[in-house]
RODO-2510 file (C-alpha; in nm, 4 decimals, decimal comma):
residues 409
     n   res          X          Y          Z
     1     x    15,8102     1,0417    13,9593
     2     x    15,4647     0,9206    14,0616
     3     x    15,4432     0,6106    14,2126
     4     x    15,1234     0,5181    13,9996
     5     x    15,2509     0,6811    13,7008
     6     x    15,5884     0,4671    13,7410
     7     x    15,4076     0,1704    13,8102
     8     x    15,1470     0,2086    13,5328
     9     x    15,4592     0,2664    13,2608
    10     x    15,6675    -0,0472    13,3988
    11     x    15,3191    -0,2881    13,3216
    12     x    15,2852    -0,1101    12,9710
    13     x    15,6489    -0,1667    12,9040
    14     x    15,7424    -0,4725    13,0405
    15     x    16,0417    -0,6725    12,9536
    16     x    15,9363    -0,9839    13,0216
    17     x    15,8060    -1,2348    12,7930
    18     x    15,5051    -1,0991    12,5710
    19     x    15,1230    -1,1874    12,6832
    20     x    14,8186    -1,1758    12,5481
    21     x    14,7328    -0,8854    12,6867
    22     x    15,0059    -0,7123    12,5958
    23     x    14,8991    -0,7720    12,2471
    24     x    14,5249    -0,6697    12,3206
    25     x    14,7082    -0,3442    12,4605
    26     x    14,9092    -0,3058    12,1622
    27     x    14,5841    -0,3625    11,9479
    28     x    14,4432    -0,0690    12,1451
    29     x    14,6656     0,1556    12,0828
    30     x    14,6806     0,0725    11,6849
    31     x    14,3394     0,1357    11,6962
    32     x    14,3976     0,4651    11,8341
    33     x    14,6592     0,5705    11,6207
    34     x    14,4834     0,4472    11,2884
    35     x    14,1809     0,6451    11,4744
    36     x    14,3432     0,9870    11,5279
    37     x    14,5804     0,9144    11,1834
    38     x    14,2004     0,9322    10,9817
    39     x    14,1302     1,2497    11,2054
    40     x    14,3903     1,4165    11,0630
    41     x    14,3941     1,3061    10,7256
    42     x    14,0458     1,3756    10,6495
    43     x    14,0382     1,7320    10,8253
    44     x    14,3410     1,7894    10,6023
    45     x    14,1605     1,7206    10,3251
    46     x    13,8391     1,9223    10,3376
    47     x    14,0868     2,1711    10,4015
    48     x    14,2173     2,1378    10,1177
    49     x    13,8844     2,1162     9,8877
    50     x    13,7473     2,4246    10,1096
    51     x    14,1407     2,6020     9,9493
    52     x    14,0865     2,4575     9,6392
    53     x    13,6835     2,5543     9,6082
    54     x    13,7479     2,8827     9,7709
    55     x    14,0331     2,9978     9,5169
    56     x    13,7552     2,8888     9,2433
    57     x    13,5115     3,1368     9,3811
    58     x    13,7665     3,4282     9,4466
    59     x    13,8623     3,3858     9,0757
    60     x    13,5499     3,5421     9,0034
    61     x    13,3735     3,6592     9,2780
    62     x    13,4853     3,9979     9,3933
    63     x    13,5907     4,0930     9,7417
    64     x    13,3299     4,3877     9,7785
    65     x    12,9440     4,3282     9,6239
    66     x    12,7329     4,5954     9,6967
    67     x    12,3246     4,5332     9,6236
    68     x    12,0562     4,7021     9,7429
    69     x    11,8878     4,6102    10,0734
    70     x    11,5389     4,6573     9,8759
    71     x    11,4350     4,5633     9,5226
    72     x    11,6256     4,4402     9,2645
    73     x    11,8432     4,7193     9,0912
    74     x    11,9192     5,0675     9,1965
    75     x    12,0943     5,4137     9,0348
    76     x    12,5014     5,3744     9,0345
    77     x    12,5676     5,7333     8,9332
    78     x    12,5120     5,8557     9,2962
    79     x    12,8102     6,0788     9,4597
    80     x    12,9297     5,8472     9,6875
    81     x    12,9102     5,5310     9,4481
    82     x    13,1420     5,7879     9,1894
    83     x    13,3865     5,8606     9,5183
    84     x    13,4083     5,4373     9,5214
    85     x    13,4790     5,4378     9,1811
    86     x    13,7950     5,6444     9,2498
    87     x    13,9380     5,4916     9,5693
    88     x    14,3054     5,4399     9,4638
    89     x    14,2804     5,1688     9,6810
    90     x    14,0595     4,9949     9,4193
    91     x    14,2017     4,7359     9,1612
    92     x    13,8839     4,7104     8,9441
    93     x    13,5349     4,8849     8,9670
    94     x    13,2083     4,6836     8,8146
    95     x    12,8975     4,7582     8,7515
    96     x    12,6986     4,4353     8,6675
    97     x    12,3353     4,4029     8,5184
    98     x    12,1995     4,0679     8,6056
    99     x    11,8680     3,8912     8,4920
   100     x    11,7232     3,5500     8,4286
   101     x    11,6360     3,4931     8,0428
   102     x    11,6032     3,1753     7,7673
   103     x    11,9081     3,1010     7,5699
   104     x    11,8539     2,9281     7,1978
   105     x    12,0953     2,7774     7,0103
   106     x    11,9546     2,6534     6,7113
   107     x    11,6669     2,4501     6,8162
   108     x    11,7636     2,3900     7,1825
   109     x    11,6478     2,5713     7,4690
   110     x    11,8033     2,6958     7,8270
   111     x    11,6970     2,8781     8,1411
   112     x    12,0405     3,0436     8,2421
   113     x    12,0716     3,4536     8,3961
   114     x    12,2474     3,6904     8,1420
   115     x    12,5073     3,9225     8,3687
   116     x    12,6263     4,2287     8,2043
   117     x    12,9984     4,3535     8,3070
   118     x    13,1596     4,6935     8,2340
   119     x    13,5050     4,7003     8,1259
   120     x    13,6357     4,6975     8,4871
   121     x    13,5433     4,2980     8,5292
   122     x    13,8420     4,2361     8,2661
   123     x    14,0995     4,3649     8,5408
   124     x    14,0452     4,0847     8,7432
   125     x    14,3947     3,8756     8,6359
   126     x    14,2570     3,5317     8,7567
   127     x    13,9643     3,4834     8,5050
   128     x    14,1368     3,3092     8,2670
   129     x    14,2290     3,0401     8,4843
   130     x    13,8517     2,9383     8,4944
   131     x    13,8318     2,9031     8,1110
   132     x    13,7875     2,5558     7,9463
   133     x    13,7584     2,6020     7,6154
   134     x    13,8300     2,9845     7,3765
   135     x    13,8716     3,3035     7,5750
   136     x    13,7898     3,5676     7,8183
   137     x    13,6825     3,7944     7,5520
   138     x    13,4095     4,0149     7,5636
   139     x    13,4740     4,3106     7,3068
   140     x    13,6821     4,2845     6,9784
   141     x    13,6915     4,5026     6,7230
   142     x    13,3431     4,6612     6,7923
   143     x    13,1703     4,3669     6,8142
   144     x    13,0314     4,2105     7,1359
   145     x    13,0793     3,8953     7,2984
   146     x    12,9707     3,6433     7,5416
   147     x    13,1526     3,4130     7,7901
   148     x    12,9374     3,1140     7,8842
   149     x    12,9122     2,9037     8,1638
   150     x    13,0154     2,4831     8,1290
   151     x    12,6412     2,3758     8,2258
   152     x    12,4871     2,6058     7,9704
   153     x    12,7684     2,5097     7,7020
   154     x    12,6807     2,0871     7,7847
   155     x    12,3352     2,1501     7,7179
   156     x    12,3352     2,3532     7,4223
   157     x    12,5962     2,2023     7,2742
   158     x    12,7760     2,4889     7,2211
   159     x    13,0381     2,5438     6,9411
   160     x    13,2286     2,8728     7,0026
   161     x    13,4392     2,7965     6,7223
   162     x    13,1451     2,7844     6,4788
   163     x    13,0831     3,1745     6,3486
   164     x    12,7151     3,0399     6,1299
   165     x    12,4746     2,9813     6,4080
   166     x    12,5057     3,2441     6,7540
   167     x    12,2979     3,2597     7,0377
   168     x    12,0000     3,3838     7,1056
   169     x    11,8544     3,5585     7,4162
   170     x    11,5303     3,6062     7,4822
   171     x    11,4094     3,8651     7,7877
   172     x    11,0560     3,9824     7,8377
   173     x    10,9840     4,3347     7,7154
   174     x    10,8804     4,5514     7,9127
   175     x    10,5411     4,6171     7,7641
   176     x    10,4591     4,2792     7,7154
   177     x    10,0720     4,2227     7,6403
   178     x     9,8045     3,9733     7,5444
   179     x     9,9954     3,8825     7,1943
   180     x     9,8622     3,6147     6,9467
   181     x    10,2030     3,5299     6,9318
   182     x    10,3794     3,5191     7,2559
   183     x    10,7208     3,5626     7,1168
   184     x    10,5998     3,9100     7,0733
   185     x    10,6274     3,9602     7,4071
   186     x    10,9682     3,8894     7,3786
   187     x    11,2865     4,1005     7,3035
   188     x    11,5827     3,8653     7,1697
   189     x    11,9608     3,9599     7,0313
   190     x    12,1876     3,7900     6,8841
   191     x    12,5325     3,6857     7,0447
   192     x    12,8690     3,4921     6,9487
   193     x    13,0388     3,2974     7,2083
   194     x    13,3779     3,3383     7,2654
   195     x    13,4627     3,1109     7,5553
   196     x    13,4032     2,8700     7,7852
   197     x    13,4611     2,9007     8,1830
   198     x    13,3843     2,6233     8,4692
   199     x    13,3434     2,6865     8,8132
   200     x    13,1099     2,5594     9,0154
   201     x    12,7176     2,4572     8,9501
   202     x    12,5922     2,7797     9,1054
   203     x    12,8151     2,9805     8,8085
   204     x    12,7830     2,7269     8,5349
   205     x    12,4699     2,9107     8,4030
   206     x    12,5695     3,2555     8,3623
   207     x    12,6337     3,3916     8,0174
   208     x    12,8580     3,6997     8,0745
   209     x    12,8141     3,9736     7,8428
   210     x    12,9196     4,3433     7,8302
   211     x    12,6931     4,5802     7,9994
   212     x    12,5971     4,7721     7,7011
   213     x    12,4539     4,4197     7,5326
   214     x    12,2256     4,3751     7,8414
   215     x    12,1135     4,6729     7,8574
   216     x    11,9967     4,6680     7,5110
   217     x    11,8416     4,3661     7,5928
   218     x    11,6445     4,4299     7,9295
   219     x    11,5971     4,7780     7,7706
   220     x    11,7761     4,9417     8,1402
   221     x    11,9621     5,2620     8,0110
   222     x    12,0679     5,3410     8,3827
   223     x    12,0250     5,0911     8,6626
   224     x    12,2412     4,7794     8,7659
   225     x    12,1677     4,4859     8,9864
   226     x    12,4796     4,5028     9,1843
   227     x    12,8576     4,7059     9,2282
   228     x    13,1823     4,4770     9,2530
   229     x    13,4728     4,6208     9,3639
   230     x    13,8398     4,4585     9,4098
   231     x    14,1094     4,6027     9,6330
   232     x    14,4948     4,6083     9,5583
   233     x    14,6897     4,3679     9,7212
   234     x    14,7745     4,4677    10,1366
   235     x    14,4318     4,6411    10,1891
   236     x    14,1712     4,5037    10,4859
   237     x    13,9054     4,4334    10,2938
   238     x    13,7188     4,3910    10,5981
   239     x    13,7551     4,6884    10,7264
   240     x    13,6895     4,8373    10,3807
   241     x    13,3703     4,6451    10,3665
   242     x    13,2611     4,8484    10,7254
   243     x    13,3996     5,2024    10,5666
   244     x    13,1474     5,1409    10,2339
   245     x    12,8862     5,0219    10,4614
   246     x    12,9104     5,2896    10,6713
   247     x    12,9661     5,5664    10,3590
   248     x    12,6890     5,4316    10,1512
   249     x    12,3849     5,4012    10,4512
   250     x    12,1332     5,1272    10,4990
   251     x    11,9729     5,1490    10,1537
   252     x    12,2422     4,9283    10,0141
   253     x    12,3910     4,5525    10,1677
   254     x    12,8027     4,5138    10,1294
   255     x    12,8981     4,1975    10,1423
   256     x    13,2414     4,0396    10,1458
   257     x    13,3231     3,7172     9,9365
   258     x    13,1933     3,4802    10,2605
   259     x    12,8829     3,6578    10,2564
   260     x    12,8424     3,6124     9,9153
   261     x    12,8608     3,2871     9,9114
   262     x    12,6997     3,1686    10,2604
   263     x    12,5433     2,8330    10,1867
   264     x    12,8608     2,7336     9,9775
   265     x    13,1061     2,7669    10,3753
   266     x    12,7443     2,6409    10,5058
   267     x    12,7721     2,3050    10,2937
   268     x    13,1691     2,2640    10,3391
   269     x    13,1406     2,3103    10,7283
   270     x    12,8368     2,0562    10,7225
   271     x    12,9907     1,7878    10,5485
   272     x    13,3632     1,8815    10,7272
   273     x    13,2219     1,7660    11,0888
   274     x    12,9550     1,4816    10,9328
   275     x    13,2254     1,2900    10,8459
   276     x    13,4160     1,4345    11,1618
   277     x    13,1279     1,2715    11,3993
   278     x    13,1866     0,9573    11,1984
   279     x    13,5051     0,9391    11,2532
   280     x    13,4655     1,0293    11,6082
   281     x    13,1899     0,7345    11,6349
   282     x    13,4637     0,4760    11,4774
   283     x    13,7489     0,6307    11,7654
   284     x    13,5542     0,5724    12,0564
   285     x    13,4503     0,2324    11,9537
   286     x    13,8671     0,1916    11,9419
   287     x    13,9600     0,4222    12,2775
   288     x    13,6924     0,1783    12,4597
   289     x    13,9148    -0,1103    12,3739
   290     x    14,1472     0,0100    12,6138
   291     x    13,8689    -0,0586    12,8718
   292     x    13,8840    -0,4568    12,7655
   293     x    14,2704    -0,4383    12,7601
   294     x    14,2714    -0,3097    13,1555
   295     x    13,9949    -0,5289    13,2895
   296     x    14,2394    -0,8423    13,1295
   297     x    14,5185    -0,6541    13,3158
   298     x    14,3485    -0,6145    13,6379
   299     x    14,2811    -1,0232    13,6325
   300     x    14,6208    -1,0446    13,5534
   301     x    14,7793    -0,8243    13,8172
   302     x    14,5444    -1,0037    14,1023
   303     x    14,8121    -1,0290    14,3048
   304     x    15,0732    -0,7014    14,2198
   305     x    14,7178    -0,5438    14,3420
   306     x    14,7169    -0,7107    14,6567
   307     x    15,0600    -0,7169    14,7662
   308     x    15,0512    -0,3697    14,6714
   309     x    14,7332    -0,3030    14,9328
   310     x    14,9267    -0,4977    15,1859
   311     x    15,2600    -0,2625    15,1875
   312     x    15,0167     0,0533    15,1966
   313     x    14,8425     0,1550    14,9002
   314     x    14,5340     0,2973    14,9169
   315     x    14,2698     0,2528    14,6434
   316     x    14,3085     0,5729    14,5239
   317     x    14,6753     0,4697    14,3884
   318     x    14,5309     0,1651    14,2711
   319     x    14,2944     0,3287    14,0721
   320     x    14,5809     0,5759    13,9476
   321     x    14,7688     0,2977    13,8049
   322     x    14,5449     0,1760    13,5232
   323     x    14,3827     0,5123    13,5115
   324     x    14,7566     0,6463    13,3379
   325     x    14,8021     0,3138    13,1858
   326     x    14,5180     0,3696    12,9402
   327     x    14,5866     0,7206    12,8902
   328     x    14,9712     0,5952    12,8259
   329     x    14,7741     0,4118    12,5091
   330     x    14,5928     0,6574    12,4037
   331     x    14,8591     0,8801    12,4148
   332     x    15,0965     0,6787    12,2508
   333     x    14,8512     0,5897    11,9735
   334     x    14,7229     0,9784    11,9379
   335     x    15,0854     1,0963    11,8822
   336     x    15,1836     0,8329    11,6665
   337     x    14,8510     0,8835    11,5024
   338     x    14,9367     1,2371    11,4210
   339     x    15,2707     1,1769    11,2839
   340     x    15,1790     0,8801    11,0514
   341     x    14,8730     1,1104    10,9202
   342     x    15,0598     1,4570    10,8212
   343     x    15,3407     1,1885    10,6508
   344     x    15,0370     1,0558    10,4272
   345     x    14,9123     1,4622    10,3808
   346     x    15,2642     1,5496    10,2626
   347     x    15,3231     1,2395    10,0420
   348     x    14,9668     1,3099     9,8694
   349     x    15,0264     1,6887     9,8499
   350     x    15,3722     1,6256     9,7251
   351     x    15,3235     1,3394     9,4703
   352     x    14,9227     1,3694     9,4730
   353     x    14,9467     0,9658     9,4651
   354     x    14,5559     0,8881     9,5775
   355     x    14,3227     1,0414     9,2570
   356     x    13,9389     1,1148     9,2716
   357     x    13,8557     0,8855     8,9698
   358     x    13,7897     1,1099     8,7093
   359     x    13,9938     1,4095     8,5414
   360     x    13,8914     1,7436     8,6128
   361     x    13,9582     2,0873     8,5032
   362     x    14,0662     2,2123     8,8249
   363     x    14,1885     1,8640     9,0277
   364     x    14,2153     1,4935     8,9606
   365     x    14,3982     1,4238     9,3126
   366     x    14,2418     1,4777     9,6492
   367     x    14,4286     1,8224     9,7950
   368     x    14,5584     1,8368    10,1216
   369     x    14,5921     2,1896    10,2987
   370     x    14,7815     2,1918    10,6575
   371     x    14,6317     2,3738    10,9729
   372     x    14,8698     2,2397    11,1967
   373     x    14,7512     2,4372    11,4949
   374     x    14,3632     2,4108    11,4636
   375     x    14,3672     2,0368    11,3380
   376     x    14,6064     1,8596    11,6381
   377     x    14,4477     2,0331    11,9414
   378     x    14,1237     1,9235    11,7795
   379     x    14,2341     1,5823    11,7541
   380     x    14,4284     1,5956    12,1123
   381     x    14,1138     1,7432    12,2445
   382     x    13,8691     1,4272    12,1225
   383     x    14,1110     1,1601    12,1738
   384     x    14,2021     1,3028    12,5715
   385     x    13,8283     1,3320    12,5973
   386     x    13,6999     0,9915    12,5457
   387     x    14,0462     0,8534    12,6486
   388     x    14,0200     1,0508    12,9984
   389     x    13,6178     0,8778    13,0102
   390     x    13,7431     0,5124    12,9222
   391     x    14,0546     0,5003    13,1700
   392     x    13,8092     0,6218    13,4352
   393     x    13,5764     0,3164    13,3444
   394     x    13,8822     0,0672    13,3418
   395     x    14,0302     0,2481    13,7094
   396     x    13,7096     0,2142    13,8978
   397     x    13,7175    -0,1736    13,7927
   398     x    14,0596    -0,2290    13,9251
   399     x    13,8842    -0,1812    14,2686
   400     x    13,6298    -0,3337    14,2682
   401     x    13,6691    -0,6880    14,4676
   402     x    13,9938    -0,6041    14,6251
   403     x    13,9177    -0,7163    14,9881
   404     x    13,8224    -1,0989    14,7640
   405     x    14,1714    -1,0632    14,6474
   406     x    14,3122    -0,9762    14,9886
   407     x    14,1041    -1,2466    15,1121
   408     x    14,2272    -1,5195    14,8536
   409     x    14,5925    -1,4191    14,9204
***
């Protein structure tokens, strides 16, 4: 074994009768262990809410969303859209017809975008899982419905059970002119709701109709704002996203669900290594502990380090010796640190003991998601970092004044 390394493990676990400065040590290393414990826990838990947000979004976002690279809607009755269409690869084929308009119910008004679905958007098995309140019902016995989004329902007040008032939207027509009266200038149907669904803000105010009831609407016999496509299970979408790229040309943007929805991985990643930095800030303040800890032990081992000199030892050993001490701590503290934070992650996933404070459709406990891998060489990598920085601090103060202590002695 190394004779520093020996050395440094014999002071760190001495025998003899506790010290202060074995306590200070021992306070070190709980700091790094509570240190690398929060690591863990917390990147366990954005995990988790990026698993829990991201299931949310695939619920009703499709894997595949072609739009076109110019303008706002475009022909879907082309060859090689039609060749899509009939992909046996593909689970459910949309075309969608999107546009903002102004929602009435009775005397109350919203700005909210109206998305028209063909019967392919019903294939998709998860939607009901984002309903509140009714059903994912768009057609029923030849007559048309609409599926409405939590924000627009909270501000409208909406009563999908009530079949006396519907709502109304209103769309610009076309040929809209200098009117009198500018509701002229508007086209407006009639529409009962038949459920409610809750996702996330950026969903919350999009009425969903069928396709034929927005086209009526926006008067658009033909075009559509955008294609969604789903693949059966065991496909690479990925690589299916390159294919249609590739098939379609440069007239038209494919874009998987990440792309879809860049500023929502944008926000999570943001806020995932904020409170990472934070955490980071509140660890070093901890790991440079050990540096307070060492310089004690270096007064206190005044004469170890000179008898030590006398029988040979060259500075550089000297300097090894509290160099592996601290990084003993922080070692000590990281693993432990490590353990004691995937035991919290399981207990909470398991009995989901800590809640957020209020009950929600989706969660009312923090989740925890596991990335064993990606999560403790991260927190390996930070701790060995600043622990590698601090125990070089501490070593080069061991030597410094060792020919006084020879001196003295």
């Amino acid at each position: 074994m190394n004779t520093a390394i020996y050395i440094a493990k014999r002071y760190l676990f001495s025998k003899k009768q506790t010290h202060a400065i074995n306590i200070i040590s021992g306070i070190s290393m709980l700091g790094v262990l509570v240190g690398s414990a929060a690591l863990i826990i917390i990147l366990s838990v954005f995990n988790g809410f990026e698993q829990v947000i991201l299931s949310l979004y695939s619920n009703f976002t499709p894997q595949i969303k072609i739009e076109p690279a110019q303008g706002k809607r475009f022909d879907p009755n082309a060859l090689h859209f039609h060749e899509l269409s009939h992909d046996k690869r593909v689970l459910s084929y949309t075309q969608v017809l999107q546009e903002k308009v102004l929602i009435r119910y009775g005397d109350r008004p919203f700005i909210g975008t109206i998305m028209g679905v063909s019967d392919g958007f019903l294939k998709n098995t998860h939607l009901d899982s984002t309903i509140t309140w009714g059903s994912f019902t768009l057609k029923e016995k030849g007559r048309y419905y609409a599926v409405i989004g939590s924000t627009i329902q909270g501000s409208l007040g909406v009563n999908i059970k009530s079949e006396e008032l519907p709502l109304q939207v209103y769309s610009p027509r076309r040929t809209a002119g200098n009117s009198n009266d500018p509701m002229n200038d508007f086209v407006f149907r009639s529409i009962f709701p038949s459920g409610v669904f809750a996702i996330q803000q950026d969903f919350d105010n999009i009425i969903i109709t069928p396709i034929e009831f927005t086209r009526d609407l926006l008067g658009e016999p033909l075009e559509v704002s955008a294609i969604e496509i789903n693949y059966k299970p065991g496909n690479d979408v990925d690589k299916i996203r390159e294919e249609v790229q590739e098939t379609i040309g440069d007239k038209y943007v494919v874009k998987n669900r990440r792309e879809q929805n860049t500023e929502l991985y944008k926000t999570i990643n943001y806020e995932r290594w904020s409170i990472f930095m934070i955490l980071v800030f509140v660890l070093i303040i901890a790991i440079f502990n050990i540096i307070g800890s060492l310089t004690m032990l270096v007064m206190d081992k005044r004469k170890d380090i000179a008898i030590l000199t006398s029988l040979g030892a060259n500075k550089r050993l000297i300097q090894g010796i509290f160099f592996f001490e601290g990084m003993m701590i922080s070692a000590i503290g990281c693993v432990a640190g490590i353990v004691i934070g995937y035991i919290v992650c399981f207990i909470q996933k398991e009995f989901s003991l800590i809640k957020m404070g209020a009950k929600l459709s989706v969660l009312d406990a923090y989740p925890v998601e596991y990335d064993f891998v990606n999560n403790i060489a991260l927190v390996i990598f930070t701790v060995g970092l600043i622990s590698v920085i601090a125990s070089g601090i501490s070593s080069r103060l061991s030597i410094k004044g060792l020919d006084d202590i020879k001196q003295e002695l």
